[in-house]
C-alpha positions in Angstrom: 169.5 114.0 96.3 167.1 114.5 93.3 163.4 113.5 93.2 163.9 110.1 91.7 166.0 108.6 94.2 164.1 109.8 96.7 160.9 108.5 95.2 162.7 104.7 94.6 163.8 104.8 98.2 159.8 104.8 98.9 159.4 102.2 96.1 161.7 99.6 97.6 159.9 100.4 101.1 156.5 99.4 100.2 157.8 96.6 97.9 158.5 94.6 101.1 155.2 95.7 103.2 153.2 95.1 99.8 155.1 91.3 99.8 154.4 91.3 103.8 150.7 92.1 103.2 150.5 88.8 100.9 152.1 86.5 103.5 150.0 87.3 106.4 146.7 87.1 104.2 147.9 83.8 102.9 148.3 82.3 106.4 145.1 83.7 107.0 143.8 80.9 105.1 145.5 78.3 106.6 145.2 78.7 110.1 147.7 76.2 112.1 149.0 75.3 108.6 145.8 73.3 107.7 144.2 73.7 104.4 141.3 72.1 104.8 139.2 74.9 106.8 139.7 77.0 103.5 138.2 73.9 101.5 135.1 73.8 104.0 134.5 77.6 103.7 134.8 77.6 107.8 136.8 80.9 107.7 135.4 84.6 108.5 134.0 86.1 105.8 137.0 88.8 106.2 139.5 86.7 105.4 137.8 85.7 101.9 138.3 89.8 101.1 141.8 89.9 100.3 143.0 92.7 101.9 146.0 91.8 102.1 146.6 90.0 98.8 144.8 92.3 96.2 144.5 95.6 98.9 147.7 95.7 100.5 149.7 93.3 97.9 148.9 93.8 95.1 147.5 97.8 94.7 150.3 98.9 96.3 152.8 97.0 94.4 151.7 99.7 91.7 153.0 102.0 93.2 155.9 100.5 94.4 157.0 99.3 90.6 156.1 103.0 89.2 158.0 104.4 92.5 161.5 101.8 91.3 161.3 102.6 88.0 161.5 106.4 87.9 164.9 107.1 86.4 164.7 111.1 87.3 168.0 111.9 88.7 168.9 114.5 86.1 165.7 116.1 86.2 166.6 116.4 82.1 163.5 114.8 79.4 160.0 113.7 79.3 158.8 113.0 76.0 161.4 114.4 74.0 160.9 117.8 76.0 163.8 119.4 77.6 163.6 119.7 81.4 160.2 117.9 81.3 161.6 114.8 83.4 160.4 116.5 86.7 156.9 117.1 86.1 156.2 113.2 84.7 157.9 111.6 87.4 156.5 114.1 90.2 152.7 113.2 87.8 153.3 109.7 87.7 154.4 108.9 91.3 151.4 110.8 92.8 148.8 109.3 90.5 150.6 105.3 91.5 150.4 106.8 95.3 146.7 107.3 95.1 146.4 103.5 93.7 148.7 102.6 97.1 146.2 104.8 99.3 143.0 103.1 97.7 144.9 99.7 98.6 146.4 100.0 101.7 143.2 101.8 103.0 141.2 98.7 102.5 143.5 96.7 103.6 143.4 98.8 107.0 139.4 98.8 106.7 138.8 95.3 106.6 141.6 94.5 109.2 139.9 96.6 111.3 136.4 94.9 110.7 137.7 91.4 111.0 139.6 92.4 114.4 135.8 93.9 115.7 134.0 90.7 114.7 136.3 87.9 115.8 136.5 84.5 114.1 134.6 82.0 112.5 135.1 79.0 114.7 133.2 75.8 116.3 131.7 76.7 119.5 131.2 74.3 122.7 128.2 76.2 123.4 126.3 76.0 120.2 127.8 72.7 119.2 128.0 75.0 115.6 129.6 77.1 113.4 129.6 80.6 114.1 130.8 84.2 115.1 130.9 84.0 118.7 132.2 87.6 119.2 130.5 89.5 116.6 128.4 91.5 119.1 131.4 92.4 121.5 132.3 95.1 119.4 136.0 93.8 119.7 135.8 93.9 123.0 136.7 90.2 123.1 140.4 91.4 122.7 141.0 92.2 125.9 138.7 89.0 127.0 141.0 86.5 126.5 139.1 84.1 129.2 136.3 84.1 126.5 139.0 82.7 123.7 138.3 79.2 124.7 135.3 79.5 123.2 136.9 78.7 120.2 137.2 74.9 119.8 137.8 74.5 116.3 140.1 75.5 114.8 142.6 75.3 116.9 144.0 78.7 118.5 142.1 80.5 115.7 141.4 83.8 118.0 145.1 84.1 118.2 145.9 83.1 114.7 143.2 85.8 113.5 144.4 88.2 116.4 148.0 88.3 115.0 147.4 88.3 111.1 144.7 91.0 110.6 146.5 93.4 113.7 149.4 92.6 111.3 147.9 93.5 108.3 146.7 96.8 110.2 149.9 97.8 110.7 151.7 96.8 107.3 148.1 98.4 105.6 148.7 101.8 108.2 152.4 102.5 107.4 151.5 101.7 103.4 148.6 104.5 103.5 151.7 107.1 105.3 153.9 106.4 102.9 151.6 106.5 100.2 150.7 109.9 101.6 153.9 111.4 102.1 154.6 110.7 98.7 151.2 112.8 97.7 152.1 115.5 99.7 155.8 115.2 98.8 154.9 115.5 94.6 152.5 118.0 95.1 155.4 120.3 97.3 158.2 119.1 94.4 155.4 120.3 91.8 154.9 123.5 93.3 158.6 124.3 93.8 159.1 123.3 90.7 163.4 122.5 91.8 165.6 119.5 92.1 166.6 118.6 95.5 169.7 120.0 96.2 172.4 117.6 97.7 171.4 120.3 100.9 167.6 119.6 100.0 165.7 116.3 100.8 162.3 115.6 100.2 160.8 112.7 102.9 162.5 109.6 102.0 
């Protein structure tokens, strides 16, 4: 299996995480399928990052589009040079894979930072808006007596609990593959062969 295949195989891969990534940050804003929380700016400052839209989504839907596109299986031309196709496409899928690291990294960084600080929510206690669990350290995740804190919106600890550990995940296997691709164009430019129908790179 040649480079290009290999490389589209990757492509299609984070296509559907990078699509994923856009969902769950989407529902982010509507937690409970309400809109009007969004409206009254009475969501965590974490959400309003896009991580998962412009981070996870979009950034690594570079990638994934250069990663399709590559049409390498001969390992023939590159600018009207003879045996040139290898180097662009092994050039051109690790420079897109650094654009999917940069993404999916801050994707995973602010999914992290909105799981440590909790929600934005309506507290019983305070009668007010406010981050109830910011100096937990996320160690309100494993407090789940404390969720009830919570009154408004509804279930938002659970609803922000599931998206951004979601997004962490979809952002964490994004950055891997992303990396294996690094690593895997670097290797291919260094051999400087074709796989082999023996020879495989990480697909």
């Amino acid at each position: 299996m040649c480079f290009g295949r290999c490389v589209r195989c990757v492509g299609y891969k984070l296509l559907i995480l990078a699509l994923l990534c856009i969902v769950a940050n989407t529902l982010l804003y509507f937690p409970n399928g309400e809109t009007r929380y969004a409206s009254e700016h009475h969501l965590s400052k974490y959400v309003e990052c896009l991580h998962g839209i412009l981070g996870g989504g979009l950034l690594v839907l570079i990638p994934a589009a250069v990663f399709i596109g590559l049409h390498n299986d001969d390992c023939c031309e590159c600018f009207g040079h003879e045996g040139g196709g290898k180097s662009c496409a092994i050039l051109s899928s690790v420079l897109a894979a650094f654009v999917g690291i940069l993404g999916s990294g801050y994707c995973i960084t602010i999914s992290a930072l909105g799981l440590s600080q909790g929600p934005y929510c309506f507290t019983h206690l305070e009668r007010n808006w406010i981050y109830p669990f910011t100096d937990s350290s996320g160690g309100y995740l494993f407090e789940y007596n404390k969720w009830s804190e919570c009154q408004e919106p509804q279930n938002i600890v659970q609803w922000n609990v599931t998206l951004f550990s979601i997004l962490l995940v979809l952002g964490g296997i994004e950055f891997i593959l992303c990396f294996i691709q690094i690593i895997n164009g670097i290797l291919g430019g260094l051999c400087g062969l074709c796989c082999s129908h023996e020879e495989a790179y990480v697909c």
